[in-house]
N, C-alpha and C positions, 0 to 999 in steps of 0.2 A: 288585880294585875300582879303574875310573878314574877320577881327579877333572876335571871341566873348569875350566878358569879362565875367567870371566866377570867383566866390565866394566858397567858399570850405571847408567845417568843417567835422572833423574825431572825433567821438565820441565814447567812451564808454560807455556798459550797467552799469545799475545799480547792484551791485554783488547778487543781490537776486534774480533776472530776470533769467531765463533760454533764448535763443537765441529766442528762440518761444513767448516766453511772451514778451520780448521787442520788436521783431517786432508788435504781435498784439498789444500793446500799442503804437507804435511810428505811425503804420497806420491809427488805429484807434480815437488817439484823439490827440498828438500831431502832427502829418503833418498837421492837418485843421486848426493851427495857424497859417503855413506857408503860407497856400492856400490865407488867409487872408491877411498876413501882406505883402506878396511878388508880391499881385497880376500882380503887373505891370514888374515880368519877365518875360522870354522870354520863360524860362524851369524850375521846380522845380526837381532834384529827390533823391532820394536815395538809394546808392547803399549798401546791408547788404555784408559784406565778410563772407568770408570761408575759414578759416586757411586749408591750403594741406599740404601736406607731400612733404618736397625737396626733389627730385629727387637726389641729392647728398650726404645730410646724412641722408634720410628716416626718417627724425624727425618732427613730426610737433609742429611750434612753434606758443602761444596764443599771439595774435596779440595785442596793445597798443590800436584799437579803433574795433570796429564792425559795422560800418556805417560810407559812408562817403557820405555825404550830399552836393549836387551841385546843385547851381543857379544858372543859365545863365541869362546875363543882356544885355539890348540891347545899352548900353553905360554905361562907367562908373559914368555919371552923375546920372543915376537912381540906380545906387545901392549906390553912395554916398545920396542920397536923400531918400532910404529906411533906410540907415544904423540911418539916421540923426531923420529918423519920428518914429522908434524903440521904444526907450527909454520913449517917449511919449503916445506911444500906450495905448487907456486902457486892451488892453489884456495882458500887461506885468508882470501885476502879475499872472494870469493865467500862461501865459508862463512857470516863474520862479518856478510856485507851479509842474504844472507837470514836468519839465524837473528835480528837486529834484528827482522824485522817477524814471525817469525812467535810468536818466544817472546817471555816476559815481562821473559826478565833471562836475561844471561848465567851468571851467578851461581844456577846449579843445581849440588844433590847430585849427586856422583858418585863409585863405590865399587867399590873389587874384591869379588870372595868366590868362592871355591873349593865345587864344587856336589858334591856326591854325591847320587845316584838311588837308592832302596829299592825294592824289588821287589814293587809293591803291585797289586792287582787280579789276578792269577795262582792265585791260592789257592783251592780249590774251599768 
């Protein structure tokens, strides 16, 4: 059994953004930081949500982020070693300049966890 190591940030848009405007800004020019600064994982992606309606009280409630951002790393030594060459990066200020207008706040969760896959859907 392999475990991956994955890295994990939940963000919000920036309140002036419509869901459509921070997607095309987050594909179009901030993901090509990541492509950059992460090359050496395994996976980059991001996933945009979509608040639904519970099934229970038919309410739908706006959620705390709108993307949550996952990097799979192919040890944790290399995302300690991305994490460590970040800050040094000269694209950092770029980073910081767009992620100002497209998020809400720098100050997002952000979490390791070690993933295992079950072998589901195989089974006659």
């Amino acid at each position: 059994m392999t475990a991956m190591f994955k890295q994990v940030s939940m963000m919000k848009r920036h309140p002036s953004l419509t869901m459509d405007q921070f997607i095309e800004l987050y594909e179009g020019r901030h993901a090509k930081f990541g492509e950059v600064l992460f090359a050496k994982a395994a996976r980059l992606v991001r996933r945009y949500v979509q608040p639904q309606k519970n099934p229970l009280t038919g309410e739908v409630k706006e959620l705390d982020f709108d993307v949550i951002m996952e990097i799979w790393w192919h040890s944790q030594e290399d995302f300690v070693a991305a994490m460590q060459a970040l800050p040094k990066s000269p694209l950092l200020g770029a980073v910081q300049e767009s992620g100002a207008t497209l998020f809400a706040s720098h100050d997002n969760p952000a979490f390791t966890v070690v993933e295992y896959d079950s072998p589901v859907g195989t089974r006659a």
